[in-house]
MMTF fields as JSON, N, C-alpha, C and O atoms, coordinates in Angstrom:
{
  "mmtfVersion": "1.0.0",
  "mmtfProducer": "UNKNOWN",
  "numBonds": 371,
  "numAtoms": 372,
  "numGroups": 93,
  "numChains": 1,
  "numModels": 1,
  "chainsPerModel": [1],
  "groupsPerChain": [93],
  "chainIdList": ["A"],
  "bondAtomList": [4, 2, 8, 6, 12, 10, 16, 14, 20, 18, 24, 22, 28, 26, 32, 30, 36, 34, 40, 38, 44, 42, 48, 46, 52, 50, 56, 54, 60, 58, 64, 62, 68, 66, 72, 70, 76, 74, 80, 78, 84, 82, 88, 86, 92, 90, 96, 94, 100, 98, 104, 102, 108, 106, 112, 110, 116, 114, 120, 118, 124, 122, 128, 126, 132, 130, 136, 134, 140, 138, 144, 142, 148, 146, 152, 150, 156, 154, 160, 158, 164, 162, 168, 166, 172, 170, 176, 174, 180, 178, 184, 182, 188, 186, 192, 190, 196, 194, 200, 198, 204, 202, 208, 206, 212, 210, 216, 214, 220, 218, 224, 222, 228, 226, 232, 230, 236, 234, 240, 238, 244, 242, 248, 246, 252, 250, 256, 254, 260, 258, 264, 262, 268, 266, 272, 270, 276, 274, 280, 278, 284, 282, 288, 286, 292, 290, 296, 294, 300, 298, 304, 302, 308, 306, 312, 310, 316, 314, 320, 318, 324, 322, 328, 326, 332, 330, 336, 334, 340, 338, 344, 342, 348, 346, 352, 350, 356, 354, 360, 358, 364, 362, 368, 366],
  "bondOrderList": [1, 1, 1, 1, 1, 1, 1, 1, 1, 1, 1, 1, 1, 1, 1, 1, 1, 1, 1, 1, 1, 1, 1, 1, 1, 1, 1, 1, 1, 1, 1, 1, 1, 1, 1, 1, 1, 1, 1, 1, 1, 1, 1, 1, 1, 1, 1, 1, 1, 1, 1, 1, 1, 1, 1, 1, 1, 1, 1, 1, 1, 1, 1, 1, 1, 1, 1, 1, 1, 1, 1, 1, 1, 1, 1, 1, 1, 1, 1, 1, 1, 1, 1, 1, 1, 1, 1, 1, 1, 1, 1, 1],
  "groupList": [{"groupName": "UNK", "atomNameList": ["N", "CA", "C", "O"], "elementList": ["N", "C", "C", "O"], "formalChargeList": [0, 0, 0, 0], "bondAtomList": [1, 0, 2, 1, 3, 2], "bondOrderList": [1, 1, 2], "singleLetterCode": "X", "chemCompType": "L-PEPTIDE LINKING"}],
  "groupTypeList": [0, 0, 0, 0, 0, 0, 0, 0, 0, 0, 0, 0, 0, 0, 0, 0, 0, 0, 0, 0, 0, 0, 0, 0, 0, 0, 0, 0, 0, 0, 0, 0, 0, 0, 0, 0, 0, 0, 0, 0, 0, 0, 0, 0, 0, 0, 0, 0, 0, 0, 0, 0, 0, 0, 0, 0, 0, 0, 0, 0, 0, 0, 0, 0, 0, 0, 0, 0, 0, 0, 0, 0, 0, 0, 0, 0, 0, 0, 0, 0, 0, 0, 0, 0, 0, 0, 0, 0, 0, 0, 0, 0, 0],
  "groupIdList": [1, 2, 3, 4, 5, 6, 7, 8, 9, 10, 11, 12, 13, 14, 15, 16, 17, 18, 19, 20, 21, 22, 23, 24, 25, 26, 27, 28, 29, 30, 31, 32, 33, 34, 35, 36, 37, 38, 39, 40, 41, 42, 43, 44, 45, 46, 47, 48, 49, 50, 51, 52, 53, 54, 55, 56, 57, 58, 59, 60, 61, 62, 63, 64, 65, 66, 67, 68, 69, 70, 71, 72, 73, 74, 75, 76, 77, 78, 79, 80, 81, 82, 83, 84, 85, 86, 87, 88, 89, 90, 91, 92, 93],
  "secStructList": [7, 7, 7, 7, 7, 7, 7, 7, 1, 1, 1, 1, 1, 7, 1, 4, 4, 4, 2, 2, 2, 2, 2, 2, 2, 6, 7, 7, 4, 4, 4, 4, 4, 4, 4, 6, 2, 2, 2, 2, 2, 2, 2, 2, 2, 2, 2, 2, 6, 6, 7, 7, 7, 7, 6, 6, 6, 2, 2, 2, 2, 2, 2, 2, 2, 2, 2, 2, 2, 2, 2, 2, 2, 6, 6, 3, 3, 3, 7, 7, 7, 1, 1, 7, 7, 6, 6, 7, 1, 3, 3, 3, 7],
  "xCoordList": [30.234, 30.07, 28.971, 28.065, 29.017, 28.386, 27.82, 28.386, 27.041, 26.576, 25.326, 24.792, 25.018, 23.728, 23.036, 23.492, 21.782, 21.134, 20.119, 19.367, 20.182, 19.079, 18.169, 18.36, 17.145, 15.891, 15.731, 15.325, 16.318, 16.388, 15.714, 16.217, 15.108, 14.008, 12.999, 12.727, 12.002, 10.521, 10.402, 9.35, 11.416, 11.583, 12.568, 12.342, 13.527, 14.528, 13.965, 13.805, 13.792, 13.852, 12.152, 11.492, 11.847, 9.891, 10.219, 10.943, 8.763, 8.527, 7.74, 7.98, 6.577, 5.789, 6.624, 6.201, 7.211, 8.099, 8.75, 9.453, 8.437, 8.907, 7.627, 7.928, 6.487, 5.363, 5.228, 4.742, 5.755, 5.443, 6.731, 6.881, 7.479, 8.739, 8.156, 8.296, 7.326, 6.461, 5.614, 5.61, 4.772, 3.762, 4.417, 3.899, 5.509, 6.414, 6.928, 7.343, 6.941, 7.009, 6.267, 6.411, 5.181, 3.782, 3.219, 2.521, 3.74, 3.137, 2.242, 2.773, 1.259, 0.156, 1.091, 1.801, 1.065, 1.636, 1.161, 1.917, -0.11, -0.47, 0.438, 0.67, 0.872, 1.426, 3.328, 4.08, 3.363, 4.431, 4.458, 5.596, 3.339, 3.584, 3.635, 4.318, 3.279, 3.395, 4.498, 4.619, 5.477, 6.846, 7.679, 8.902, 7.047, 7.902, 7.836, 8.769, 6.695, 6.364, 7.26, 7.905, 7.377, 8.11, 9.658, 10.211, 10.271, 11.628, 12.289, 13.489, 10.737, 11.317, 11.289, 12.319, 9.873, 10.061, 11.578, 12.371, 11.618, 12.942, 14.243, 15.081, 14.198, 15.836, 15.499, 16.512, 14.02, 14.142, 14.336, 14.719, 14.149, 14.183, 15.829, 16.429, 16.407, 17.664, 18.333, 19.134, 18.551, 18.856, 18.818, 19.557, 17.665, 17.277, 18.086, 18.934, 18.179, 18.835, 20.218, 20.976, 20.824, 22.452, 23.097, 24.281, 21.521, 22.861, 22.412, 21.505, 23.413, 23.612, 23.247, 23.464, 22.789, 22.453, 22.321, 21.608, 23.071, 23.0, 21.182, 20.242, 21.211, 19.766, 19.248, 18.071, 20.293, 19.72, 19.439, 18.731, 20.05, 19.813, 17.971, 16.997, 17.919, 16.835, 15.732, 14.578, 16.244, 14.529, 14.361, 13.267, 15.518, 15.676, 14.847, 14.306, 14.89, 14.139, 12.709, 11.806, 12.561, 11.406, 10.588, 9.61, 11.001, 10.408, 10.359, 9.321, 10.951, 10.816, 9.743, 8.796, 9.972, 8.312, 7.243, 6.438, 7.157, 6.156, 5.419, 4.299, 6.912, 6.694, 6.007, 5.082, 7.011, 6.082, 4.532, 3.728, 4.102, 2.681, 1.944, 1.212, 2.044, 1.603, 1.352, 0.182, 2.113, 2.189, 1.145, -0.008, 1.306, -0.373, -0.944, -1.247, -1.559, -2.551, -3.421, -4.548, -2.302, -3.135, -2.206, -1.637, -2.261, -2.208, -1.024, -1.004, 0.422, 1.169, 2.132, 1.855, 3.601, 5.004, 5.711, 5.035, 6.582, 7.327, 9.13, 9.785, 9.675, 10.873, 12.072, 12.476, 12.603, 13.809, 15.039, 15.237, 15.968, 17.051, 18.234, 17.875, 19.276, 20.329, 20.662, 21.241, 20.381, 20.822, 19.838, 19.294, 19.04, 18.086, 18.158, 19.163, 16.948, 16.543, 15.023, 14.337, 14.696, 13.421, 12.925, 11.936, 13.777, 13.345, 12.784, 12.079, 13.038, 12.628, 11.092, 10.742, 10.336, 8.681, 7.885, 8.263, 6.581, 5.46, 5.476, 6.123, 4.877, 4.876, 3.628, 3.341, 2.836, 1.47, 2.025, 2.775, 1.388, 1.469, 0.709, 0.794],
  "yCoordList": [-83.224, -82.4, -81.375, -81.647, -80.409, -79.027, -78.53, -78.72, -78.095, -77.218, -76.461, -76.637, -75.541, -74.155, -74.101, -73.55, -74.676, -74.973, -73.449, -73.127, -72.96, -71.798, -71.894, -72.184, -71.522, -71.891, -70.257, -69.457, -70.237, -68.212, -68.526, -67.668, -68.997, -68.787, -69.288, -70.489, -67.936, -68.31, -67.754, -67.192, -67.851, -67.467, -65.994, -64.992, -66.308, -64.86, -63.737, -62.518, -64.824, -64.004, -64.309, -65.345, -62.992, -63.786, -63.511, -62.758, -65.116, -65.384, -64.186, -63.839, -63.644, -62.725, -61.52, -61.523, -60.924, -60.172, -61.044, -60.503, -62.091, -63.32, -63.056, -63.213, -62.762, -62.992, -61.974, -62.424, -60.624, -59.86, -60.078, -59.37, -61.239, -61.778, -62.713, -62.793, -63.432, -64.772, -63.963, -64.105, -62.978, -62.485, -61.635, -61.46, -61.234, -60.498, -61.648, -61.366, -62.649, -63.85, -64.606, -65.514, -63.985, -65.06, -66.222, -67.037, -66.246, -67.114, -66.681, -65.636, -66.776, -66.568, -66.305, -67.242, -65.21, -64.809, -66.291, -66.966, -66.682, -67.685, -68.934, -69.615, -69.121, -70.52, -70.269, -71.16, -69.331, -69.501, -70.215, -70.519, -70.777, -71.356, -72.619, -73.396, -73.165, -74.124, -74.829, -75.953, -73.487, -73.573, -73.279, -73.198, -73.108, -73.755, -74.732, -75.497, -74.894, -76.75, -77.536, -78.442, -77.367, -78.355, -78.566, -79.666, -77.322, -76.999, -77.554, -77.724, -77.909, -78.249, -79.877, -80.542, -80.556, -81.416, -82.065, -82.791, -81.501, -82.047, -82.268, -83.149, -81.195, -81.011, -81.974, -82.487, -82.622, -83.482, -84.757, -85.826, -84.683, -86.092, -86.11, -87.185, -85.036, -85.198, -85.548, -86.361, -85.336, -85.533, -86.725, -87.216, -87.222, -88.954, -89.417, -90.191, -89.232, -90.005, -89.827, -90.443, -89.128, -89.094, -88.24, -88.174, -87.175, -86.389, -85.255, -85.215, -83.904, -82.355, -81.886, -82.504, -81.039, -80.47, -78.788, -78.493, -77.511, -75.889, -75.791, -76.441, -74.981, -74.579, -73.752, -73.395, -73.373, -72.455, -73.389, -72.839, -74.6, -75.757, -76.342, -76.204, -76.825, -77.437, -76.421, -76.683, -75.183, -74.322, -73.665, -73.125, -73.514, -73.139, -74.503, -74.216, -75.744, -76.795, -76.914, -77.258, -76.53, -76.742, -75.302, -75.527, -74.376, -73.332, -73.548, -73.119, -73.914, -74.671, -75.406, -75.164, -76.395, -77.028, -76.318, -76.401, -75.685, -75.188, -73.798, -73.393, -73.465, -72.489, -73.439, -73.148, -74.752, -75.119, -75.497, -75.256, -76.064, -76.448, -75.226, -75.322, -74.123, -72.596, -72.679, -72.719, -72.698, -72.125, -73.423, -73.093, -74.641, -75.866, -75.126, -74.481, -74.646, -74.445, -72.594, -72.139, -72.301, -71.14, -70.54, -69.451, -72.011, -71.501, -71.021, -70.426, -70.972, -70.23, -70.869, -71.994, -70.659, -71.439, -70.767, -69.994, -70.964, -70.859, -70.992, -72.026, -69.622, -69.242, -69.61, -68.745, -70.538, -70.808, -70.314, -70.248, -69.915, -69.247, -69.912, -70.381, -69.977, -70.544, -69.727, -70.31, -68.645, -67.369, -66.683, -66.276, -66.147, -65.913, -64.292, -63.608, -64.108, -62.634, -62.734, -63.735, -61.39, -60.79, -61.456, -61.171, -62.244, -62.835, -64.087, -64.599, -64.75, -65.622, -66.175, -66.382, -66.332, -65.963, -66.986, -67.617, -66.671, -67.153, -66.262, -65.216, -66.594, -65.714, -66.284, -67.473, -64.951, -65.857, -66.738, -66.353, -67.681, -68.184, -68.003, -68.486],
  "zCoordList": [-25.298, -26.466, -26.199, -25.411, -26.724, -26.34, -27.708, -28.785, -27.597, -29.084, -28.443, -27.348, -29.493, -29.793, -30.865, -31.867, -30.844, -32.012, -32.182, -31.262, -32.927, -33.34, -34.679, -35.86, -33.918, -35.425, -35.284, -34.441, -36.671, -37.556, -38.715, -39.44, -39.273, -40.209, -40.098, -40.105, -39.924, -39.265, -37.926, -37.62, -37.041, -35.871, -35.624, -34.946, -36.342, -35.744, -37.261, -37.311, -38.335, -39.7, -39.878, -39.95, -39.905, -40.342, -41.827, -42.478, -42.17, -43.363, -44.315, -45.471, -43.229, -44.366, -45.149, -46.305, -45.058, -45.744, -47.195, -48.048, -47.204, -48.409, -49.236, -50.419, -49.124, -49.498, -51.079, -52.117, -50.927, -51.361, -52.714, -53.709, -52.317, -53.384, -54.696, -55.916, -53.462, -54.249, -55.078, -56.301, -54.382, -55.47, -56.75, -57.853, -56.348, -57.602, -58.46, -59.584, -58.133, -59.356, -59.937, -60.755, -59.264, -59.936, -59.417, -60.02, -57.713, -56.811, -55.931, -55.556, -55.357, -54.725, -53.202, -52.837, -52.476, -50.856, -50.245, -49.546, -50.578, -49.404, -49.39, -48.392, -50.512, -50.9, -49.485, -49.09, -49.303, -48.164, -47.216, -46.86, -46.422, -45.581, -46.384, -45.716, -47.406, -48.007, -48.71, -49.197, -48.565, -49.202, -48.085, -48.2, -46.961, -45.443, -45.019, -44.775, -44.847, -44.843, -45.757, -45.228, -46.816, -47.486, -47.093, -47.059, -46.798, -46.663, -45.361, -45.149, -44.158, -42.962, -43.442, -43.334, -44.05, -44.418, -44.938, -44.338, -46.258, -46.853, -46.334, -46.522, -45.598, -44.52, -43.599, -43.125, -42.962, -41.965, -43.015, -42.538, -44.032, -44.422, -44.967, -44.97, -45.355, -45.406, -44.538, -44.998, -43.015, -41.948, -41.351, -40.498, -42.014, -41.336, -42.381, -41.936, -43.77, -44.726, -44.358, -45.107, -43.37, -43.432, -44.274, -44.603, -44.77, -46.468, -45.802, -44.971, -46.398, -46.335, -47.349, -48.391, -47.363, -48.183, -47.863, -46.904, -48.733, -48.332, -47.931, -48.39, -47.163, -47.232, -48.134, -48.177, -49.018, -49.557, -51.42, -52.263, -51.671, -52.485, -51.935, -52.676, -50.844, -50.253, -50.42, -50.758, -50.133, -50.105, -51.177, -51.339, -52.323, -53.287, -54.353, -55.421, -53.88, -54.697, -54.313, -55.075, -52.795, -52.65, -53.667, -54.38, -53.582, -54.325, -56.015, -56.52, -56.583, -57.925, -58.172, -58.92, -57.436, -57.028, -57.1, -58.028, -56.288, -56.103, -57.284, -57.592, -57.635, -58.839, -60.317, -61.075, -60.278, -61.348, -61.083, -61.983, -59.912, -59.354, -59.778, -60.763, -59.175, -59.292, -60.949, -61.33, -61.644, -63.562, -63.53, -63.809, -63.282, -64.006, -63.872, -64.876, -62.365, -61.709, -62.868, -63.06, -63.181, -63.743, -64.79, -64.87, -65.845, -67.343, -67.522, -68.599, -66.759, -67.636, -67.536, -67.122, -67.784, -67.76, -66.403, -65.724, -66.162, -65.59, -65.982, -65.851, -66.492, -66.606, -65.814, -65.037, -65.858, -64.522, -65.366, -66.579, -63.997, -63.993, -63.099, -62.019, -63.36, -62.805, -61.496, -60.579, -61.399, -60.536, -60.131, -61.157, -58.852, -58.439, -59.674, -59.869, -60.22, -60.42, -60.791, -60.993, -60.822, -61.503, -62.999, -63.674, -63.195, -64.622, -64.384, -65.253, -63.138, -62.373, -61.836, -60.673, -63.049, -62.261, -63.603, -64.591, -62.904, -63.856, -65.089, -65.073, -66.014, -67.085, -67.998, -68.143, -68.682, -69.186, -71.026, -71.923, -70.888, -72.075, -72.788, -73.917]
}
């Protein structure tokens, strides 16, 4: 059996260009590597558990997370959306 494994996010696709997304929603740029960390995490623990999961479900949860952590941390809510948009962010309470 033969296969080609490629690591394209982080490596082929850089993260900092994400940064300036997070801060347009009311997450701090720095918190990215923190919301990579999690995403490699989760997918490795999916992987050991035997389950699949889209990557775009897995890093899409890890960012939820982290969006709600962000709104404790400084007073405000956090708006979720079924469908990625601009309405999608911290917001002050």
């Amino acid at each position: 059996m033969k296969a080609v494994v490629l690591d394209l996010f982080g490596t082929l696709f850089p993260l900092e260009p994400l940064g300036k997304h997070l801060e347009a929603a009311g997450v701090s740029a720095s918190a990215l590597k923190l919301w990579f960390a999690r995403i490699l995490r989760d997918a490795w623990a999916l992987e050991v558990a035997g389950q699949y999961r889209p990557f775009r479900e897995v890093a899409g949860g890890a960012l939820e997370v982290l969006m709600v952590e962000q709104a404790r941390r400084s007073g405000r809510r956090w708006t979720k959306c079924s469908t990625p948009s601009p309405r999608c962010r911290l917001i002050r309470t």
